[in-house]
N, C-alpha and C positions, 0 to 999 in steps of 0.2 A: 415912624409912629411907635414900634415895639409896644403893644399892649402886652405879647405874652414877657410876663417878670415884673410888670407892673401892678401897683396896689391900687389901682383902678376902683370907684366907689363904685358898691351894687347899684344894678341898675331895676332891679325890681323889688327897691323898697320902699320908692313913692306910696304905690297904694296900700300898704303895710299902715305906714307913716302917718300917713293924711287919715287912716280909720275907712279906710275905700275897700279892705282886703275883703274879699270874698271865700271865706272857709262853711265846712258843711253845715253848720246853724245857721249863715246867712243864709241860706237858699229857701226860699218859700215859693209853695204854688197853688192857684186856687183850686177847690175841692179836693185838698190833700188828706189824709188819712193820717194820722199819728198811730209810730208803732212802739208798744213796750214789752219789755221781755218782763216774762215771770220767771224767776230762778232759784236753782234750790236751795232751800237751809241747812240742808243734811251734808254729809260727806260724802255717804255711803248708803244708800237703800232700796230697795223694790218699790216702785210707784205702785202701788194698791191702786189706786183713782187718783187721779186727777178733775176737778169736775169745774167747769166752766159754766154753769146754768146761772150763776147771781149776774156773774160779768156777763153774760148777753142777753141778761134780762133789761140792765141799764139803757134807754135812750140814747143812741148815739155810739153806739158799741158798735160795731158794723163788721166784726167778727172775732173769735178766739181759737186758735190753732192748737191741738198738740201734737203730739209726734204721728199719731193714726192719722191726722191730718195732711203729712207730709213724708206719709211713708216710702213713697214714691221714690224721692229725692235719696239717692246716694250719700255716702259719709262723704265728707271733705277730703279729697285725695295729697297727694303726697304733690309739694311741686322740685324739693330736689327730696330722690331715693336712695339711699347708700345701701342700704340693705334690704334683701330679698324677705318675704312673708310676714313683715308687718301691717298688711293693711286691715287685718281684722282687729287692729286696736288708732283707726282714723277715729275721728270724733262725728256723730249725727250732727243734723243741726239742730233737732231737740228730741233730748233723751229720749230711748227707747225702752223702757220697761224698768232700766237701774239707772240710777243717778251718780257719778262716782268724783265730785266735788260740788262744797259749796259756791254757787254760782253758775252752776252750766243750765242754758236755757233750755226750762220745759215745758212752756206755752208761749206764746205771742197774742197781745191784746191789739186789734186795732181799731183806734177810735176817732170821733172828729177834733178833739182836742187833745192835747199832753196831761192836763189835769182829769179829764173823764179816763183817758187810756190808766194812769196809775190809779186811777179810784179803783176802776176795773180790774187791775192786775191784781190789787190787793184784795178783790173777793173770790179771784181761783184759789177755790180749798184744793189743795193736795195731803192725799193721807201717804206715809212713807211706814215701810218697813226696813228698821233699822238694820246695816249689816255691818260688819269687824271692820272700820274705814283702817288703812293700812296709812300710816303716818309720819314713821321713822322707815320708810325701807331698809337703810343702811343698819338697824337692829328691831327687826319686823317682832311682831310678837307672837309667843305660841301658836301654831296654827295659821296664821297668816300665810295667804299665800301673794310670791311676789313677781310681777313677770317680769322676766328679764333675760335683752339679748349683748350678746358680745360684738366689740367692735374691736378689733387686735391690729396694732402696727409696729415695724420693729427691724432692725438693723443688724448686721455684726454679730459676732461671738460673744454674747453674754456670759456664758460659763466661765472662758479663759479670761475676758475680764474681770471677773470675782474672786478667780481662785489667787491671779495675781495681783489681786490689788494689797497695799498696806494700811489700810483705813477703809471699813465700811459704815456709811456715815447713813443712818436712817430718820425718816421722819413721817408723821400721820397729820396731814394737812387739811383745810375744810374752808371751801367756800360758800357761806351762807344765801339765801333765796333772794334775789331783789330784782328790779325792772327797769327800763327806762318810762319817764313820768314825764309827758309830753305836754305842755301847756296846752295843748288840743284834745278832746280825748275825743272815740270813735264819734263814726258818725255816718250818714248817708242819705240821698234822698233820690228814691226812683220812680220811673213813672214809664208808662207803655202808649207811643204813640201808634194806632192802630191802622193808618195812614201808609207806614212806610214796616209795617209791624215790627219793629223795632221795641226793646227794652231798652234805657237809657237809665244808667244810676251815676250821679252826680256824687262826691266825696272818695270816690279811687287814689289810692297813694302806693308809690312804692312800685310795684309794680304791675300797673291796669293794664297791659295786655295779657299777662298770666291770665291774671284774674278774671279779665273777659273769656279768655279760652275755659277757667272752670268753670263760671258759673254757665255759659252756655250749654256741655257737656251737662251740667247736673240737672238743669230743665230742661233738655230736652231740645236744644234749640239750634238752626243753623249760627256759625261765627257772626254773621255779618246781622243776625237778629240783637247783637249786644253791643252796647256801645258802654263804655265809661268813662270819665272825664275826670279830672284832676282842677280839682280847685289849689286853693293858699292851704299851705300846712302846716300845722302848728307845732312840730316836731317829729322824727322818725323813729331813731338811735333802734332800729332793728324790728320794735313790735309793732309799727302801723303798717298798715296796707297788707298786712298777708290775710288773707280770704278767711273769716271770723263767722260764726253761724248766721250771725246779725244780716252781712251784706248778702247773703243768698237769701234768708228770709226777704229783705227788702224787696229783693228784686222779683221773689216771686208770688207776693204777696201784687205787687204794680202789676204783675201779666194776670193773674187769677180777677182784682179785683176791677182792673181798669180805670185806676185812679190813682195820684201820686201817692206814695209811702215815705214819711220821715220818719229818720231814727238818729233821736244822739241820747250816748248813752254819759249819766250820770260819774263823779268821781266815786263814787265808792262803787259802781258795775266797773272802773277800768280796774281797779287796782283788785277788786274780784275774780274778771273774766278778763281781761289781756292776756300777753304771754308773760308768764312771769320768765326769769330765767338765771343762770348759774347752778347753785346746787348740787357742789361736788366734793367729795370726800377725795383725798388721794394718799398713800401709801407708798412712799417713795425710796430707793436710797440705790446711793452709788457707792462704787467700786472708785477708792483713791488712791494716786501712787504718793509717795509725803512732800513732793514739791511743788502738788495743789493739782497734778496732769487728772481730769476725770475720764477711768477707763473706760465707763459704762455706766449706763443707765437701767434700773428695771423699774416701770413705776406702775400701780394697777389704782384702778380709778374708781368710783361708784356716781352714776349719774342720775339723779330723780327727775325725772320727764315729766313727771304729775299723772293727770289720771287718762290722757290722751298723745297720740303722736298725734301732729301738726301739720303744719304743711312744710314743717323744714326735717321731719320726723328725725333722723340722729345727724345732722348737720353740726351743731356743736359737738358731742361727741367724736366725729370724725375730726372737725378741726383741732380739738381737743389733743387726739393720739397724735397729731401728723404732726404741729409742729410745737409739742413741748420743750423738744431741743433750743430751741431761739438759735440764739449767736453763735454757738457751743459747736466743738468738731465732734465731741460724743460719739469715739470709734464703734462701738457699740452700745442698743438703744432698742428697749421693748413698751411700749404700752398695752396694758388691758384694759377694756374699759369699758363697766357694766353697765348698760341703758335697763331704769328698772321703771317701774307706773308705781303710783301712788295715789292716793285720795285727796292730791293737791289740784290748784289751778296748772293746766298744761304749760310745759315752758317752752320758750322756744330760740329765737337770737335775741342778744343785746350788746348794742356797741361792742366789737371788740371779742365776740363768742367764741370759749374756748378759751381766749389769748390772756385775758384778764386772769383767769382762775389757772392757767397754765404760767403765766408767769409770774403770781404769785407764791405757786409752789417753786419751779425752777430758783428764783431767784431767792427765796429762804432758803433753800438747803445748799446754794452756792456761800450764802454768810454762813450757814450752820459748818459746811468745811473746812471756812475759815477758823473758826472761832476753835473746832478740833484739833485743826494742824499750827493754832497759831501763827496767822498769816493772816495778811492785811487783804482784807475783800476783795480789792480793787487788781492787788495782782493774780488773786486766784482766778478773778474775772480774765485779767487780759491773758493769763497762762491759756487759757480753754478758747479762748475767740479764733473765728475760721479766719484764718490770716487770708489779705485782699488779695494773693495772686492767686490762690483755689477760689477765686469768682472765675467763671458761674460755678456753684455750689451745689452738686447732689444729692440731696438725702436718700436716694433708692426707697421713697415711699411715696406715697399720694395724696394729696387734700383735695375733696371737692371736684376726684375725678381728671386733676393732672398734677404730673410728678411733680414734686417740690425741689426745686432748682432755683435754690438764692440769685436771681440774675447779676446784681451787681452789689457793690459795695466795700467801703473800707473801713472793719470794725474798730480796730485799732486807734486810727484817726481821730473818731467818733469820740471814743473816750479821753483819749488826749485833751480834744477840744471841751467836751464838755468840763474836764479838771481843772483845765483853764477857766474857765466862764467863771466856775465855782470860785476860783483862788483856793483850790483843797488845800494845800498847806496851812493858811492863816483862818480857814476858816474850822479844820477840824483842831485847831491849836485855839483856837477860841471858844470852841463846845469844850475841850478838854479844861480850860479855866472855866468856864459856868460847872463842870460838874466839879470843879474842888469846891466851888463855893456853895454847894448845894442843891443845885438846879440839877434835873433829871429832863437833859436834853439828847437826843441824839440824831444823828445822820444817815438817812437809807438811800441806797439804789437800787431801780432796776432794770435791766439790761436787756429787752426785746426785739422781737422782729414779727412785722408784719406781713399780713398779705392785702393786696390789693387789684384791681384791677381783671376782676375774674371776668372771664370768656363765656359763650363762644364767640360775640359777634355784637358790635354794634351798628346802628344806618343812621345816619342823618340828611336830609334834604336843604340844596340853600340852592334861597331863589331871590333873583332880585328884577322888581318889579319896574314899571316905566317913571315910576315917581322917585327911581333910586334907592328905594325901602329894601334892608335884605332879610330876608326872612329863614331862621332856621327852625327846622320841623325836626323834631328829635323822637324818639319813641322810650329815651329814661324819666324820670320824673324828679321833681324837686320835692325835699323833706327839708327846706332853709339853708341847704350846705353851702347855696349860691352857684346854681347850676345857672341859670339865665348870663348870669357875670361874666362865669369863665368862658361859656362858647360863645360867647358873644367877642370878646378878647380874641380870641384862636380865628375865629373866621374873620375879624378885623382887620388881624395883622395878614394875614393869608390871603385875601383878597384886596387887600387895600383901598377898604373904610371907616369909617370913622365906627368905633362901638356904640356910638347912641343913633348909630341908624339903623342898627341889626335887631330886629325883634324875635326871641326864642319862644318857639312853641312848642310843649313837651306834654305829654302825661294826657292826650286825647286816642282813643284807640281808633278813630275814623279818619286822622291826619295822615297815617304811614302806617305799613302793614304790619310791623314788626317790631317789638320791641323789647327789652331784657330788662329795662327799669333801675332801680336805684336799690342796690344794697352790696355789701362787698367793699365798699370804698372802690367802685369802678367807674364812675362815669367823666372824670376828668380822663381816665387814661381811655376807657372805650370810645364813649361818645366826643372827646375830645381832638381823638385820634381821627375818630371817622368824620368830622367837622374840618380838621383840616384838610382829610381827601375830598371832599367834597367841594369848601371852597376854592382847594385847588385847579380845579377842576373848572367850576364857574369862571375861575379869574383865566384861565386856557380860552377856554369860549370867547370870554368878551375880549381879548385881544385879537383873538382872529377874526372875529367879524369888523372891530374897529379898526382893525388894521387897513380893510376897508374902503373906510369912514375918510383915516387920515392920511391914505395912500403910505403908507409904510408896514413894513416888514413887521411882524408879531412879534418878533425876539426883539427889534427894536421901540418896543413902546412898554409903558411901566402905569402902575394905575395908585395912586395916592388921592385920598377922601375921597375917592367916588369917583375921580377926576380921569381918563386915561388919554395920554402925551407919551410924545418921543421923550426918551430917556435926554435928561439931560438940558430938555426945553421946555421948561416948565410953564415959559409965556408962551408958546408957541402954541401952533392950531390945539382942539383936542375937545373930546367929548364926551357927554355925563355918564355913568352907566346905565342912569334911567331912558338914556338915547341910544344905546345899545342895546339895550333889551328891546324896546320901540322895532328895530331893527327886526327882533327876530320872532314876531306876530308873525301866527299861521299863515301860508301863503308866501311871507317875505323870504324866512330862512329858508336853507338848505338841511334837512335833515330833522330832528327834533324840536315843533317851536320852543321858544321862552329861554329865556338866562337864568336858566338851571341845571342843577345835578343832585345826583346823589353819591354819598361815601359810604362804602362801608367795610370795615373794618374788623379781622377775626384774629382769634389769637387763642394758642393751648396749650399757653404758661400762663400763670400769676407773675405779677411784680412784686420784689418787697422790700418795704422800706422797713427802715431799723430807726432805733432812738435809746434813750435812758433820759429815766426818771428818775430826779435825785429830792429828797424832801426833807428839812427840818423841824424836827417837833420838840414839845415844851410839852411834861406830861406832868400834872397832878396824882401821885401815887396815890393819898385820899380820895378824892373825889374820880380819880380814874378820867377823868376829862385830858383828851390829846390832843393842844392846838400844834395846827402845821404852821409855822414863821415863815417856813420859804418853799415853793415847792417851784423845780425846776426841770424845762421840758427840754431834752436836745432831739433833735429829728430829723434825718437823712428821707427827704424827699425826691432826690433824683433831677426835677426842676420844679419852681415854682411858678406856675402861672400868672396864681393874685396871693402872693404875700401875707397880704392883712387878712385875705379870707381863711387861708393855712393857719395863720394866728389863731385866727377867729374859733375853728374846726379845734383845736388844742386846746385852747384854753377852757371852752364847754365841757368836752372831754375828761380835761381835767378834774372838773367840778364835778361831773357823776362820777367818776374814779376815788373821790375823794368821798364824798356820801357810803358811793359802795366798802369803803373801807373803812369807814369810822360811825354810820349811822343807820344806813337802810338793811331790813331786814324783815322779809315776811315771814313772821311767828304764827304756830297752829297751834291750837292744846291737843291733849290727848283724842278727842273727837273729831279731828277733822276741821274744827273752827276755828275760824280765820283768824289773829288778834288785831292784824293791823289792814285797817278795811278803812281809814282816813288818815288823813295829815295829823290829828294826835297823836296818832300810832308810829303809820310810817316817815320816819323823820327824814326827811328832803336837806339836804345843805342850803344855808342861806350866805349872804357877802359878810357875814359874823367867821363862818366856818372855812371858808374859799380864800385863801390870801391873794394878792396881784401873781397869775402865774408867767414865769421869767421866760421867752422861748428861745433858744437857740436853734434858728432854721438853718438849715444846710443843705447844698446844691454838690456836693462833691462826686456824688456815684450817680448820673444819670442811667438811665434802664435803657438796655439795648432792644427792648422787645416794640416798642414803640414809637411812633415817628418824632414824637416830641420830648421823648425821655421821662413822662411824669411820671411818679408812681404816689398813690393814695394817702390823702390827710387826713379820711374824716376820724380812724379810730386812733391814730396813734395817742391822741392826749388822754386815754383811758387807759390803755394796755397794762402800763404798769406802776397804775394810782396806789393800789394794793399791796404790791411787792414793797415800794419806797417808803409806805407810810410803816409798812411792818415791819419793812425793818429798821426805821428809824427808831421805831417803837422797842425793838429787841434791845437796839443799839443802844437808847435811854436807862432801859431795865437792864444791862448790864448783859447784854449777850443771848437773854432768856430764850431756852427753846421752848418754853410756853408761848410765847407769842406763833400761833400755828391756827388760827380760826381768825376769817372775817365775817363780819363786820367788829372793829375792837370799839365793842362799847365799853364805855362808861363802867358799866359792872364787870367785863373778863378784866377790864387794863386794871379795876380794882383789883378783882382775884387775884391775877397774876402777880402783882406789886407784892400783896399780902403774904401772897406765898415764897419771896425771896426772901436770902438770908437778912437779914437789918444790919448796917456800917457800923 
């Protein structure tokens, strides 16, 4: 049958398709409450008053919160810590006295409808007293003050690397502010059955047993008083599902008031209050010897967090320090890197966090070497690549809480392959005739590595019922990446059924006790992993008891679509597995009833997968407009499960990679105020901007750490969107180390143009 490597169609896009999808605005209930946040204008202020008397004077208002209201309730705690005594900068769930960005919520209206709840909302007067909102951290102004903690990681002899180098090559690099922009935006709807006293809130992503474990913890509550539930989700890419003020108000607003609470919050509240994220300045430069060898690295960072840590508090950051190195043996290697607050919206992960804005600097100042020592990018590249027989790979540092050890891979190969794909010969011999004839085209790469697959543990449950139905109970969740697909694939081939009898259940926190959720690009290697111990396991079972059945030996019988026979005798006697579970009803069996298991599976390495991104642009020196012609993805995944979904994971990717680097960017003025708070503003990529992207998937380095070899697709098609477009952009401009800040709009790629010498 072999589902796993097969491009097998989703199996959970029927009700997507047909308009049946159930996401958190479908969900209605009677005598529900509508909830709206009131939030701030300011940046930066002292709440003088707040006065709610017009709002609950209205008909139908059925109550106004503010912070005295809910003082009770704890700030939102950290759900990964990397460092020690930041929790007195968590975020309330509505301000407490200062407000310290436009947007954060300072009252809650709840009413019987969504048009009375914002009638309402708009007559809480709030008076503010203006304070110094801090808005360029990385050049604060007189007086300002800025908080900020260090996060340092680093390798090797620095010193002797600098003193012996012959070339120190430096650069001041910057990743502008932008988000992932989910065609879903927040949402929730909760409600207190008093019955079983239970709180129940519907709209959980990402990761809903976290999330049940905090919101219980902040009211007060035992575990088993919370349930959350995972509908259809209209995208992740890092910012949904982490625990937002919004979903603790809901829910405690349903226990206080005893009635359902909905909340979906508008597109100009996501692009307000979501996480935003990136936002790094870097300072970089290495130590060269002149046949391109890099002896060292020293690079120090500035990170603006905005006006709160989060629940991933310096999560970027750490990934940030640990693996700026990529591909690179970099004998010596220091990051600094300064986490500061500001009177922005808080940032926190998106696709790729860290890896995007690290490897857009790494892989600029590998061209900027070139372009110094006069050498061609590609072999400076393959001079520095960790050559495949030092796999597994040490870095003697840590991401995320375990060492960083390359497990598998052959960089070299990689590249190879992808120069092929390209035809680099005739293809940079053909940019080089468009530029004699006037065309300002050129060619970037960039050359990454990821992580995936993070630990400690996944479980899944597969049970197969007397109707032959198998059922897998997982405790990750789906954000679209096609999690139902792949385990359903994996337990198919494993226990030998057919994929459209296996039904996946995921993202309910009263199905399974435990669960670590969807972010990382981990759940094809955790939950994938633990799915096949699992069905292994099942499919152990129903041979021994059908062994039996059909008077033979268990090592002798074999089970194809459901079917299980003597190997070999496929007409011969044999029985359904819905008649072998039948079998093992309380009473009949021996030992545990039912034809099930559970898997579960731990692990305290990452996997990582590697790739380069190679991209062609066509720039307008007047107009500064940069279209991409080709942009192209190669990607060492280790093994593919479903193909077309890996496709699928890259070429999205792609596309926010591509935005990130030529369009999106959240602009402040000097005040603190937002400028891009809609789709006028914030400019999204549309299939104008997006070319067909080309993929080279690759199986060559499967991961030893795993039973199936997989290692993680969902970020690699973003990594190094940035890197490739910049530097095809430098590569067009003639080499320019102005090209050093993303997003390249429109007006720098003019500047820049302007400011080269004229042919």
């Amino acid at each position: 049958m072999n589902y796993i490597g097969s491009s097998v169609l989703r199996i959970e896009d029927r009700p997507l398709l047909t308009g049946e999808g159930r996401f958190a605005a479908d969900l209605s209930l009677p005598d529900q409450l509508q909830m709206r946040v009131v939030r701030s204008s300011v940046a930066h202020g002292r709440l003088v008053e707040i006065d709610t008397s017009d709002a609950l004077a209205l008909d139908g208002v059925e109550a106004v919160w503010t912070h005295q209201d809910v003082q009770d309730i704890p700030p939102i705690d950290f759900r990964m810590a990397w460092v020690d005594g930041l929790e007195p900068f968590r975020q309330p769930i509505l301000a407490a006295g200062i407000t310290r960005y436009v947007g954060e919520p300072l009252a809650v209206v709840l009413a019987e409808d969504p048009y009375l709840a914002e009638d309402a909302a708009e007559l809480v007067y709030v008076e503010y007293e203006d304070l110094q909102p801090v808005v360029d951290p990385y050049q604060p102004e007189p007086g300002e003050a800025v908080e900020t903690t260090l996060v340092e990681k680093g390798y090797g002899d620095l010193e002797e690397a600098f003193e012996g180098a012959a070339e120190i090559v430096e650069m001041e690099l910057r990743v502008g502010r932008h988000t992932g922009v989910p065609m879903e935006t927040r949402g929730a709807q909760a409600w207190y059955d008093p019955l079983r006293s239970v709180v129940e809130m519907f709209g959980a992503a990402k990761v809903p047993h976290h999330n049940r474990a905090a919101i219980a913890s902040m009211l007060g509550l035992p575990l088993g008083s919370v349930l959350l539930r995972e509908g259809h989700v209209g995208g992740g890419f890092g910012i949904r599902g982490e625990l937002y003020p919004e979903d603790v108000l809901v829910c405690l607003a349903a226990l206080r008031l005893g009635r359902p609470i909905r909340w979906i919050e508008d597109r100009k509240e996501h692009l307000l209050a979501a996480n935003h994220s990136r936002d790094q300045v870097h300072r970089i430069r290495a130590a060269v010897d002149r046949d391109g060898w890099i002896r060292g690295v020293d690079d120090e960072c500035w990170v603006d967090q905005g006006a709160y840590l989060r629940t991933h508090q310096v999560t970027v950051t750490e990934l940030t320090t640990s693996l700026l190195p990529g591909p690179y043996v970099w004998p010596a290697y220091r990051s600094r890197a300064h986490v500061m607050l500001s009177n922005k919206t808080p940032c926190g992960t998106y696709r790729a966090p860290g890896r995007f804005e690290t490897t857009f600097v790494r892989e600029r100042l590998i061209d900027l070497i070139s372009d110094r020592l006069e050498m061609d990018s590609v072999g400076v590249r393959r001079r520095n690549l960790i050559p495949a027989d030092q796999m597994p790979f040490h870095r003697e540092i840590e991401a995320l809480g375990t060492e960083v050890t390359y497990d598998s891979g052959d960089y070299h190969l990689l590249l190879d392959r992808t120069l092929e794909f390209l035809d680099y010969e005739d293809l940079t011999a053909a940019l080089a005739r468009r530029r004699s004839e006037g065309e300002v085209v050129g060619l970037g790469m960039g050359f990454f590595v990821e992580k995936s697959g993070l630990g400690p543990f996944d479980g899944v449950r597969v049970t197969v019922d007397e109707a032959g139905e198998v059922v897998v109970t997982t405790g990750v969740a789906s954000v679209g990446q096609g999690v139902e697909t792949v385990l359903a694939q994996v337990c198919a081939d494993t226990l030998g059924v057919e994929a459209e009898s296996v039904r996946v259940r995921h993202g309910q926190t009263d199905e399974i006790a435990y669960g670590m959720g969807a972010f990382a690009s981990r759940v094809t290697v955790m939950s994938g992993s633990a799915t096949l111990l699992a069905a292994g396991q099942v499919r152990e079972r129903a041979l021994e008891t059908a062994s039996g059945m059909l008077e033979a030996a268990p090592q002798d019988l074999t089970i194809d679509r459901g079917r299980v026979f003597v190997q070999g005798s496929p007409d011969g006697p044999s029985v359904m597995l819905g008649e072998v579970a039948a079998r093992l009803r309380p009473g009949q069996a021996e030992g545990t009833p039912g034809l099930t298991a559970e898997g579960w599976f731990e692990v305290d390495h990452m996997t990582y997968p590697y790739g380069i991104h190679c991209a062609v642009v066509r720039v307008d020196p007047e107009s500064g407009e940069v279209t991409v012609e080709r942009f192209v993805v190669a990607y060492e995944i280790g093994r593919a499960v479903n193909p077309k979904l890996v496709e699928g994971q890259i070429a999205g990717g792609a596309a926010q990679g591509i935005g990130g680097a030529l369009l999106e960017d959240f602009a402040y003025d000097e005040s603190g105020q937002p400028l891009t708070s809609s789709f006028m503003d914030y400019l999204m990529p549309t299939v104008v901007e997006v070319p067909e992207v080309e993929v080279l998937l690759c199986e060559d380095a499967p991961s030893p750490l795993n039973p199936l070899g997989v290692k993680g697709a969902g970020e690699g098609g973003i990594t190094a969107a940035g890197a490739a477009i910049a530097n095809a952009v430098a590569d067009a401009l003639g080499g320019s180390e102005e090209v050093s800040c993303l997003p390249l709009s429109p007006e720098r790629v003019r500047r820049i143009a302007r400011s080269l010498p004229r042919p």
